[in-house]
N, C-alpha and C positions, 0 to 999 in steps of 0.2 A: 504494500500500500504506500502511497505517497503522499506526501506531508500535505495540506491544502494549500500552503503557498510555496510549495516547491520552484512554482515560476521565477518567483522574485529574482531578480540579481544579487547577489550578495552584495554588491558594494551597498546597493538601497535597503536591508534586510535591519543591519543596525540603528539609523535615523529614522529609519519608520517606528522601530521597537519604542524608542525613546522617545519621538513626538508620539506615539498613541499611547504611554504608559504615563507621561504628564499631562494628556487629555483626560486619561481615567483616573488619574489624582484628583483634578481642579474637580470634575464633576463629582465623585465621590466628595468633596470638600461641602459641593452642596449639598447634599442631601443631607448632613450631620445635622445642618439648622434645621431644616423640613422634617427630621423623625422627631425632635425634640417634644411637639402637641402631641405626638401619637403615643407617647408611652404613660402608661397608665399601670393601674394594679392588676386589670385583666387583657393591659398589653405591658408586661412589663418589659420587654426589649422592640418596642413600639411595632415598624410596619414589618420586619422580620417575626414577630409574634403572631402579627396576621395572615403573615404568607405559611405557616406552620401553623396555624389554627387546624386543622385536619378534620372538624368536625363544624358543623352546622352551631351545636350550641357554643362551642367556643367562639366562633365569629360571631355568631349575634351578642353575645358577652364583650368581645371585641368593639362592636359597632353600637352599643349601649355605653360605653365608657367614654367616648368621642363624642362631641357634639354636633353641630354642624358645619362653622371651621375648621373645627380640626377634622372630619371628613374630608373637605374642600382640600388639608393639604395632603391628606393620603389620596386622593384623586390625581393632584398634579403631582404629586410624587412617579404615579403611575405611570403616568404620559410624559414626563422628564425619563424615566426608565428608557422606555424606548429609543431615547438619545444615547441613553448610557451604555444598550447592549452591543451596537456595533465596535464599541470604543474598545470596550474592555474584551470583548471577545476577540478582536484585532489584535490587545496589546499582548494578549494572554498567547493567541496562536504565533505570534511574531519571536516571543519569547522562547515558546519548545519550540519553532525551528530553529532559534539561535545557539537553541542546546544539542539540537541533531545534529548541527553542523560541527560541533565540539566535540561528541562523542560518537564514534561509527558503530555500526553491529548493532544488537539485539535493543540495547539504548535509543538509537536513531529511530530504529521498528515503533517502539515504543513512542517515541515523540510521535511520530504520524499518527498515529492513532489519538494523542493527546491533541493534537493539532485539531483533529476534525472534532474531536469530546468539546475543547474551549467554544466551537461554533455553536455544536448538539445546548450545551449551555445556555446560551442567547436565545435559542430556539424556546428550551422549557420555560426561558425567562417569558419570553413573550407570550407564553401559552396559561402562564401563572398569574402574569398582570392580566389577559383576559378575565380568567375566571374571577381574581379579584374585582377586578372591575364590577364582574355581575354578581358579587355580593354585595359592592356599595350601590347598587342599583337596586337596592331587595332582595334580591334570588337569595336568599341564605339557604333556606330547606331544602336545598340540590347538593349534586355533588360535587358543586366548583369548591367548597372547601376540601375535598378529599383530595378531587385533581391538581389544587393550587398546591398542599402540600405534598404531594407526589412531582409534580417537576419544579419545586424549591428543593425538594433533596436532593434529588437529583441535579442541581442548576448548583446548588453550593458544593457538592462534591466531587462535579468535575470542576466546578473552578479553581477547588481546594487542591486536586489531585494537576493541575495543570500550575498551578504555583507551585508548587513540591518539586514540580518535574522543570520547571525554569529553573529554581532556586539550587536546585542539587546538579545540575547539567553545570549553573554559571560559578558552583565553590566547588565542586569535584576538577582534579589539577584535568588538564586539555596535556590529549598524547601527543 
């Protein structure tokens, strides 16, 4: 299998990494202000709480703790997301090819796969702020809380496993 951005040139491969990994800085910078209304005693690690709600009563316990602004900013939260996904899934997959190209063999194998996981990411993101979406619309007694937190585990684990795999690729010494 081959990396998803196997095209790249390499000379472009590093400047890209670093202009899209201080995009997903600045933007992750914002949303620190914007989760601050959302967390509560039945969201206590605010919109990460509601994207792991799994259940119907837990999100209506969620969306009973919030008001009406502070709905309004897990709404725009939502729809700033969708800025966030291409960024950070770029910076992520820019990153394991940076680390394929470091390490050849069974490692490299591994980045491609990781490469296309950081993308699979973005994707369950988007599929998660759907659902969310149509529980701050109502819909709670469905099972967009199930499916929200089924591609948030899934969305945080390959991101987590694609940072592991940048991070150990760029301090493991290059042969």
């Amino acid at each position: 299998m081959h990396h998803p951005l196997d095209l790249l040139p390499d000379k472009a491969r590093k400047p890209l990494f670093w202009a899209f990994l201080v995009w997903t800085l600045i933007l992750f910078s914002i949303f620190r202000p914007l989760g601050v209304p959302l967390t509560t005693s039945a969201a206590p690690s605010g919109i990460v709480s509601f994207e792991l709600a799994r259940t119907p009563e837990n999100a209506q316990a969620m969306l009973a703790s919030w008001d009406t602004r502070t709905q309004l900013f897990a709404a725009f939260g939502l729809g700033f997301d969708f800025l966030f996904m291409p960024v950070y899934a770029l910076a992520l997959t820019l990153g394991s090819l940076l680390a394929t190209g470091r390490h050849p063999g069974l490692f490299a194998k591994l980045g491609a796969w990781l490469g296309w996981g950081t993308i699979l990411a973005a994707v369950f993101d988007a599929v998660e702020n759907i659902g969310l979406w149509n529980i701050l619309l109502g819909n709670v007694n469905s099972t967009w809380p199930e499916v929200s937190f089924w591609c948030a585990s899934l969305k945080f684990g390959l991101i987590l496993l694609g940072m592991l795999y940048g991070l150990v690729g760029w301090l493991w010494p290059k042969k």
